[in-house]
C-alpha positions in Angstrom: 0.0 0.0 0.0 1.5 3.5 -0.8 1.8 5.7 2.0 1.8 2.8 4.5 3.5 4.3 7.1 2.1 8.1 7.4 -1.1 6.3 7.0 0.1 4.6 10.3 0.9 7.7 12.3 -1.9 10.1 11.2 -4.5 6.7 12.2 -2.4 6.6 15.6 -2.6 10.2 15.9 -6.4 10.5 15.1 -6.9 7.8 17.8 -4.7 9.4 20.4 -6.9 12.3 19.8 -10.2 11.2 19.7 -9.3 8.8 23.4 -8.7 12.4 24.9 -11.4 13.9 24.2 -13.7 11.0 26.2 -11.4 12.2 29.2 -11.4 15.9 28.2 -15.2 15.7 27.9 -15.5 13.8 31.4 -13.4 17.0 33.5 -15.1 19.1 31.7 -12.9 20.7 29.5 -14.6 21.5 26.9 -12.3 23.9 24.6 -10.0 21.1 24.3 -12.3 18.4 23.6 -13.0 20.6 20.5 -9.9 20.5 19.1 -9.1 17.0 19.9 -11.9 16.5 17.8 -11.0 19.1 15.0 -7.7 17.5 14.9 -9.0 14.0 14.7 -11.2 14.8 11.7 -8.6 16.2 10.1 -6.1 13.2 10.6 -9.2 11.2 9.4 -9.1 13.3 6.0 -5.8 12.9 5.1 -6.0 8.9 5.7 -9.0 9.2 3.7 -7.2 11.4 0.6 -3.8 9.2 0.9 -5.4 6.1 0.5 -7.5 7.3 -2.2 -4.4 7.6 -4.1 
């Protein structure tokens, strides 16, 4: 597969980002848990667009 490996890191990444915004979201803080998950989507996108190539 082409791209193997920063497909592999933005996945990890995108993961790391979306588990901290469960635990953001439980201490309530909010502002973070909204970029976690800005961040996340936009690992998601580029894994989307690399493998689509």
């Amino acid at each position: 597969m082409k791209h193997e490996a920063t497909i592999a890191l933005l996945e990890q990444q995108a993961t790391n980002n979306e588990q901290n915004a469960v635990i953001q979201e439980r201490e309530g803080q909010f502002e973070d848990v909204a970029n976690n998950r800005r961040n996340a989507a936009a690992y998601r996108a580029g894994i989307e667009t690399l493998q689509a190539e």
